[in-house]
DSSP file (Angstrom, degrees, kcal/mol; ACC not computed):
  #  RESIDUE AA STRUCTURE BP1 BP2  ACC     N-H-->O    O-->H-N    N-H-->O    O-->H-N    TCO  KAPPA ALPHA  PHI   PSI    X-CA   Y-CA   Z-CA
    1    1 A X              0   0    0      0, 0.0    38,-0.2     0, 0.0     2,-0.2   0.000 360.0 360.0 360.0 136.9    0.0    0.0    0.0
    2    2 A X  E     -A   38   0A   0     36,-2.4    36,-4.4    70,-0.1     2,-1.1  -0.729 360.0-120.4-103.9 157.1    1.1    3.5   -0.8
    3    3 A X  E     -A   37   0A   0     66,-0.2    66,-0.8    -2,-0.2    34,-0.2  -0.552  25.8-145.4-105.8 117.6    0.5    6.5    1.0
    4    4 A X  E     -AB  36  68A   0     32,-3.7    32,-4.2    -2,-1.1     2,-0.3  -0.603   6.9-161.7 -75.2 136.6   -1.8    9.6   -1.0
    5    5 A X  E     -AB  35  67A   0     62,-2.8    62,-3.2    30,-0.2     2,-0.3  -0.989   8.0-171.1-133.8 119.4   -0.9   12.8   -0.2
    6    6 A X  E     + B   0  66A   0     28,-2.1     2,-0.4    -2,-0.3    28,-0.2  -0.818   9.1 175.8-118.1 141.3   -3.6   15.4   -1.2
    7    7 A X  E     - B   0  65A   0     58,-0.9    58,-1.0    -2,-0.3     2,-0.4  -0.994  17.9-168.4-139.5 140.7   -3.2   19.5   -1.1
    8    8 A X  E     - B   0  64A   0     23,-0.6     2,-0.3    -2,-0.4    56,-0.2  -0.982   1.4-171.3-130.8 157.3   -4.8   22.2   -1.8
    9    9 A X  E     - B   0  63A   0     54,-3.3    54,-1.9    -2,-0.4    20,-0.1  -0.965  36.6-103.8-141.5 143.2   -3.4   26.0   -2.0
   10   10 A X  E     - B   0  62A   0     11,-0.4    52,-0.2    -2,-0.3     2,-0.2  -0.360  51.6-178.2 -69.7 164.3   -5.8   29.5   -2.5
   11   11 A X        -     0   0    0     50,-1.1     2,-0.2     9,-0.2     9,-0.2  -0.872  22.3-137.5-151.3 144.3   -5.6   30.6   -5.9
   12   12 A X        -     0   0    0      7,-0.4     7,-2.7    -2,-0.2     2,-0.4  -0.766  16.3-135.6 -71.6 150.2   -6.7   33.4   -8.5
   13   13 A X  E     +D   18   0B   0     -2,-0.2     2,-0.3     5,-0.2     5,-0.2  -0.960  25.6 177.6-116.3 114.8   -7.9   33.5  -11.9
   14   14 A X  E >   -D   17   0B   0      3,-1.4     3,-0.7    -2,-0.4     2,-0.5  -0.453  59.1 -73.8-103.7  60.3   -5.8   36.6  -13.3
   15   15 A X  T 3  S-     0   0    0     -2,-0.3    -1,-0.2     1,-0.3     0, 0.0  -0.640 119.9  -2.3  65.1-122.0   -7.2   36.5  -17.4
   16   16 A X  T 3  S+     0   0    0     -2,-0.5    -1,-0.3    -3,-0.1     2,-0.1   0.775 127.1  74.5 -60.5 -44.5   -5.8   34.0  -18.9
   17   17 A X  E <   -D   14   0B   0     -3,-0.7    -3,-1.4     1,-0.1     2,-0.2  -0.108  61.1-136.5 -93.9 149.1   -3.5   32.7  -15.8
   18   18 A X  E     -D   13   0B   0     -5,-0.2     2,-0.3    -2,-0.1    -5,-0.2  -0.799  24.5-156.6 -94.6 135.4   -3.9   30.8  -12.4
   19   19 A X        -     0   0    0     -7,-2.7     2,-1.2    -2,-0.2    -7,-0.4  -0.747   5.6-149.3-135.4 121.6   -2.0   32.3   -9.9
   20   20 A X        -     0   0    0     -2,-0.3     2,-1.0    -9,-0.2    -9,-0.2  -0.499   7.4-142.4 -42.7  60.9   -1.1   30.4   -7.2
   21   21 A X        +     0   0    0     -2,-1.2     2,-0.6   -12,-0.1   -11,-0.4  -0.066  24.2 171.4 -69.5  88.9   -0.4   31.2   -3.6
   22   22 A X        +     0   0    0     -2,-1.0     2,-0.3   -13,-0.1     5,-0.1  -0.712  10.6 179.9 -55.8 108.5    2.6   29.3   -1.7
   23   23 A X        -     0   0    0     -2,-0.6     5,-0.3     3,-0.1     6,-0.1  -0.778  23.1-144.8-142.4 122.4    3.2   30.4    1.0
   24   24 A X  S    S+     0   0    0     -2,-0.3     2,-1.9     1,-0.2     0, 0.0   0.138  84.2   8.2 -58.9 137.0    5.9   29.3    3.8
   25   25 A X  S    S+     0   0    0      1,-0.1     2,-0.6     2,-0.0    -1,-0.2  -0.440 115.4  66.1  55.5 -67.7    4.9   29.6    7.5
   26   26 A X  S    S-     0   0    0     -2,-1.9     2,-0.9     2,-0.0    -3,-0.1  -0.700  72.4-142.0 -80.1 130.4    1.2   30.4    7.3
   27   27 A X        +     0   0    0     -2,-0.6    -3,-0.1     1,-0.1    -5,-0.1  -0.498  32.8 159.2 -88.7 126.9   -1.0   28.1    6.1
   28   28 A X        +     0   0    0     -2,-0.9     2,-0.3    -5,-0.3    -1,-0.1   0.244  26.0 136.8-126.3  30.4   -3.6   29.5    4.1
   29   29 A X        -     0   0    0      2,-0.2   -20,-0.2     1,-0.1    33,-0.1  -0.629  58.9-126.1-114.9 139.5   -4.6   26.5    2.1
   30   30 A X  S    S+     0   0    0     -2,-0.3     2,-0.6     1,-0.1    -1,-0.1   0.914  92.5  26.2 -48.8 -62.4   -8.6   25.9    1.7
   31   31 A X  S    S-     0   0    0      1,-0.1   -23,-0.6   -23,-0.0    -2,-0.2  -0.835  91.5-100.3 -98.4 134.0   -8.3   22.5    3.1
   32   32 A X        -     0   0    0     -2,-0.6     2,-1.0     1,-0.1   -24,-0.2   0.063  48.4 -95.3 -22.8 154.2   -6.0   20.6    5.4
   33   33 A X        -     0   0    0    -26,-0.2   -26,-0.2    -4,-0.1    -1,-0.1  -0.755  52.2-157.0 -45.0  65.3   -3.3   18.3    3.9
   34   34 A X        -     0   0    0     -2,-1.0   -28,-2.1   -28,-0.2     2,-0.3  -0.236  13.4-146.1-102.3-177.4   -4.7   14.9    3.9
   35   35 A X  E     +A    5   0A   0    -30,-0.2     2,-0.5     2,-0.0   -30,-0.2  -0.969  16.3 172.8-118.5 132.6   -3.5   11.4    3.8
   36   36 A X  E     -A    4   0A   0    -32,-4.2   -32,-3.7    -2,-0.3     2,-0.3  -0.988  27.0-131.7-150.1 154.5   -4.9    8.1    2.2
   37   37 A X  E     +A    3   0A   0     -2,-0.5     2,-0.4   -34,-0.2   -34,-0.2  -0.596  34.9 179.4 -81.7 136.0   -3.7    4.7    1.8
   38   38 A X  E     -A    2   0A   0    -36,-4.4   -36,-2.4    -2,-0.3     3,-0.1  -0.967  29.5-179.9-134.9 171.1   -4.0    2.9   -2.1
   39   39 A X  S    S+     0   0    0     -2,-0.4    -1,-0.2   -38,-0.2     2,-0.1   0.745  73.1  27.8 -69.0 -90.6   -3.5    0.3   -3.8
   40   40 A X  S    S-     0   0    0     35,-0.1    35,-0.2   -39,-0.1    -1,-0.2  -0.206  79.5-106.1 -93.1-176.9   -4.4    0.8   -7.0
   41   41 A X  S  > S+     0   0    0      2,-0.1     4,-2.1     3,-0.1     5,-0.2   0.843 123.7  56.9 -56.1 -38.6   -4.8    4.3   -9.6
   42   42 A X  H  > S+     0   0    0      1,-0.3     4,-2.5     2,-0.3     5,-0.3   0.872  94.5  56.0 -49.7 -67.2   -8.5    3.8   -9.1
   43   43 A X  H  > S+     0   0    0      1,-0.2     4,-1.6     2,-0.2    -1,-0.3   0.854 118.7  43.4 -52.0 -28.5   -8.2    4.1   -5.2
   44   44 A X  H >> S+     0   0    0      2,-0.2     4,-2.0     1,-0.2     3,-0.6   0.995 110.8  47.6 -81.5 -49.6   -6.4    7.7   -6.3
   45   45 A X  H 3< S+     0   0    0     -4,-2.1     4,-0.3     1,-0.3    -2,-0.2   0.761 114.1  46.6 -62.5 -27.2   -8.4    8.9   -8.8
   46   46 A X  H 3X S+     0   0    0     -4,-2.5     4,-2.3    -5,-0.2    -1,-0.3   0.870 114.4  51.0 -89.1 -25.3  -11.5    8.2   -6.6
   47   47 A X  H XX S+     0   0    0     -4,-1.6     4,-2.9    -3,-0.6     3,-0.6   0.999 113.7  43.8 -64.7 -54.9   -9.6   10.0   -3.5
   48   48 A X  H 3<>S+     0   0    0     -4,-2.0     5,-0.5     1,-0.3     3,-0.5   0.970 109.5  59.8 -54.7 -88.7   -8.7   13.0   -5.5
   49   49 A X  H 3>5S+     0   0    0     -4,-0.3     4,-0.8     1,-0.2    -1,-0.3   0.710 102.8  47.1  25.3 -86.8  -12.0   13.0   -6.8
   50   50 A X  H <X5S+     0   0    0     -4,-2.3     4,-1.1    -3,-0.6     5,-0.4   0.821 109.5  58.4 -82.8 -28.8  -13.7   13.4   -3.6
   51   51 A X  H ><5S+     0   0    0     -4,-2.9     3,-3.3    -3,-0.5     5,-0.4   0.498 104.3  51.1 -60.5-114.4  -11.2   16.3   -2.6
   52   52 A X  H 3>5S+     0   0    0      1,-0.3     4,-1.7     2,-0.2    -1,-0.2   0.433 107.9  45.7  26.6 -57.5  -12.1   18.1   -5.1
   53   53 A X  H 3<<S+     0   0    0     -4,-0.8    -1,-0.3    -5,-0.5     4,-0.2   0.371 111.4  55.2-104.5   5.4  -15.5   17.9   -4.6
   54   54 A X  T << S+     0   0    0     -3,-3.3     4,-0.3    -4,-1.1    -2,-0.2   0.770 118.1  39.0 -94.4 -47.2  -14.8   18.7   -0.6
   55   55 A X  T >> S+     0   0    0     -4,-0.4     3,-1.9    -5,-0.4     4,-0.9   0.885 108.9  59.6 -70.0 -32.6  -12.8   22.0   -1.9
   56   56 A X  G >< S+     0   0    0     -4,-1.7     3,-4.2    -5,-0.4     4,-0.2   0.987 105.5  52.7 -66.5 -58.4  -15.4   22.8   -4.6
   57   57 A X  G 34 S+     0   0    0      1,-0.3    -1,-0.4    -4,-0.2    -2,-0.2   0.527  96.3  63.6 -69.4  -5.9  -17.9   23.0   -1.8
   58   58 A X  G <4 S-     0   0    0     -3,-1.9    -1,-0.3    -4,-0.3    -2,-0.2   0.632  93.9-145.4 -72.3  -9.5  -15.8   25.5    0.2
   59   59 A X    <<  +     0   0    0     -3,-4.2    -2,-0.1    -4,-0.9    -3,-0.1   0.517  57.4 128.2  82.0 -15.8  -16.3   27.9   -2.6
   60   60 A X        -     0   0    0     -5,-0.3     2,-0.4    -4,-0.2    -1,-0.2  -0.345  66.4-123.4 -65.5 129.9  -12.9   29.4   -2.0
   61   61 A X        +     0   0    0    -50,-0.1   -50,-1.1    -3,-0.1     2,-0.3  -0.774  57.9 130.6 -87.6 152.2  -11.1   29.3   -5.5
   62   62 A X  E     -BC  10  90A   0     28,-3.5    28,-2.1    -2,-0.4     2,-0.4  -0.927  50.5-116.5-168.1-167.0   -7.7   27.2   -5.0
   63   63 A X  E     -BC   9  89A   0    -54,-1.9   -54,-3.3    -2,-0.3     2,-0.5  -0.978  22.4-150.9-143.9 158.7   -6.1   24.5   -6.9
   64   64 A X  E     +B    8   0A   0     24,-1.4    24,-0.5    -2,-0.4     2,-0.4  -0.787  15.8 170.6-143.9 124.2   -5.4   21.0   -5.6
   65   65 A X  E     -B    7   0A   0    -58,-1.0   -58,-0.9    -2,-0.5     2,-0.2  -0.910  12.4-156.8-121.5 147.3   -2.7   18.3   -6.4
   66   66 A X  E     +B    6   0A   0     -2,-0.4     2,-0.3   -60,-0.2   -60,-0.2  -0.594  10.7 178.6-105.2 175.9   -1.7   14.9   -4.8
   67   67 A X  E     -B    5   0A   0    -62,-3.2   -62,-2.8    -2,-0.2     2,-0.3  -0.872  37.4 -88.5-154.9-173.1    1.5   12.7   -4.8
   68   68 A X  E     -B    4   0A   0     -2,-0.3   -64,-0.2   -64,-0.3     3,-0.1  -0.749  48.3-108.2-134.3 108.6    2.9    9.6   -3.4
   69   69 A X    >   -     0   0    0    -66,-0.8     3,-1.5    -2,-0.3   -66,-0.2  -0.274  55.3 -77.6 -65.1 155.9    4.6    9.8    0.3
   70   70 A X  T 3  S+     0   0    0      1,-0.3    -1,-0.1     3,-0.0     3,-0.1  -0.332 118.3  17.6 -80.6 138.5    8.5    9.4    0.1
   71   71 A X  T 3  S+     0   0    0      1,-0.2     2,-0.4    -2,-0.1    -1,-0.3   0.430 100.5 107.2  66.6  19.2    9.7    6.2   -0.3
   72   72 A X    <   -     0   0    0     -3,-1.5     2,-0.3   -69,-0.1    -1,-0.2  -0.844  62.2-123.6-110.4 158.2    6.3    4.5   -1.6
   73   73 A X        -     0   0    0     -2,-0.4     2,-0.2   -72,-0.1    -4,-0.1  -0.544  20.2-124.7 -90.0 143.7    5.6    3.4   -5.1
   74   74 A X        -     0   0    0     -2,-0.3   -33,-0.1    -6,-0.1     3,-0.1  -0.614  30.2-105.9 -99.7 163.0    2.8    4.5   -7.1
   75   75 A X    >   -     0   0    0     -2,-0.2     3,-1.2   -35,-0.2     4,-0.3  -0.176  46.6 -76.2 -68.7 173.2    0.7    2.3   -8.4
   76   76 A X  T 3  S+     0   0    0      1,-0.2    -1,-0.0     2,-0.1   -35,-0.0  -0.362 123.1  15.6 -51.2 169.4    0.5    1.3  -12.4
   77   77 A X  T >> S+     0   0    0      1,-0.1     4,-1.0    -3,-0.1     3,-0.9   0.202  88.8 117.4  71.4  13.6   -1.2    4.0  -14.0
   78   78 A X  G X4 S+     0   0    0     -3,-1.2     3,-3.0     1,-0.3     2,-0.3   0.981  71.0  71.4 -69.0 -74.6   -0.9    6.9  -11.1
   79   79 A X  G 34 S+     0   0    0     -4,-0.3    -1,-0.3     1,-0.3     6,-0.2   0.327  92.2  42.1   9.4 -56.4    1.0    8.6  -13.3
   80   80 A X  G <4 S+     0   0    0     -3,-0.9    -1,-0.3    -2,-0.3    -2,-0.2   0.672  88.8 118.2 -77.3 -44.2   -1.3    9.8  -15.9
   81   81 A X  S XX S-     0   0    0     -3,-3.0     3,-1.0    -4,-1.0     4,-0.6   0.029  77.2 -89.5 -35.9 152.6   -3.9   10.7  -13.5
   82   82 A X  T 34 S+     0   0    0      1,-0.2    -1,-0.1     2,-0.1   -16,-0.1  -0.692 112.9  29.2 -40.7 115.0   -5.3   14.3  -13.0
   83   83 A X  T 34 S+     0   0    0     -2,-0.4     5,-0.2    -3,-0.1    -1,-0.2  -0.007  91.4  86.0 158.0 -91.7   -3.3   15.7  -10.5
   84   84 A X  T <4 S+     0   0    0     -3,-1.0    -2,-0.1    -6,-0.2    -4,-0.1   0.923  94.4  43.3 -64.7 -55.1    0.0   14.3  -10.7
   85   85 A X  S  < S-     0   0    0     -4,-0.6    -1,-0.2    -6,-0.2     2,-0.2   0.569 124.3 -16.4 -56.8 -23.2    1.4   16.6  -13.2
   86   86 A X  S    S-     0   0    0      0, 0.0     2,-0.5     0, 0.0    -4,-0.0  -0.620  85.9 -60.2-167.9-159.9    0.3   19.5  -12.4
   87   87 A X        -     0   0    0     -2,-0.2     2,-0.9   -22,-0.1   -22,-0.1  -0.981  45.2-138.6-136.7 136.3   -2.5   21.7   -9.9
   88   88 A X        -     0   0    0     -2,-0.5   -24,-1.4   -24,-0.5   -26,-0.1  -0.677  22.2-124.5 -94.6 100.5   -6.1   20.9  -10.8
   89   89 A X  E     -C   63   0A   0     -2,-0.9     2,-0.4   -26,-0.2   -26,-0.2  -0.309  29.8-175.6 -68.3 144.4   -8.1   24.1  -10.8
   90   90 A X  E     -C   62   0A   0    -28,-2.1   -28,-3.5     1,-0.1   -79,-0.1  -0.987  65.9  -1.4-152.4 129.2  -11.1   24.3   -8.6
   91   91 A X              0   0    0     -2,-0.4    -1,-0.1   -30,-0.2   -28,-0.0   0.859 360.0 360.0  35.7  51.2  -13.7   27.3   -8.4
   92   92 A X              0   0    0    -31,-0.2    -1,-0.1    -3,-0.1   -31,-0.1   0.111 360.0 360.0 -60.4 360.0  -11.7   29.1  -10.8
């Protein structure tokens, strides 16, 4: 089992652009951090998935991405997923 690691960080739509807010020492991030055990891609896509739809409902625009805790393997196909690559805009 690997462990998913889900985030989400406040955000703006500036035109064309997302712009992102990092920020170091205060956490200003719509949701908590969370953690979930998988398996499979499936078990990810369906976590991320419901985060998403836990941040859509704050209303707060932000963006939200997961990974894979250090030293666990991702599953076949994790990769690919919505997500990994990148931050997945929500109430943008």
């Amino acid at each position: 089992m690997a462990k998913l690691i889900l985030n989400s960080y406040a955000a703006e739509r500036n035109g064309a652009f997302v712009s992102v807010a990092l920020c170091i020492g205060e956490d200003k991030s719509p949701l908590p951090r969370r953690e979930v055990e998988i398996k499979r891609a499936a078990d990810a896509e369906k976590a991320f998935a419901d985060y998403c739809a836990d941040l859509a409902a704050t209303g707060k625009p932000a963006v939200a991405t997961m990974r894979i805790g250090k030293g666990d393997r991702s599953p076949p196909g994790f990769k690919v997923l919505n997500g990994v690559r990148g931050f997945h805009e929500v109430n943008c």
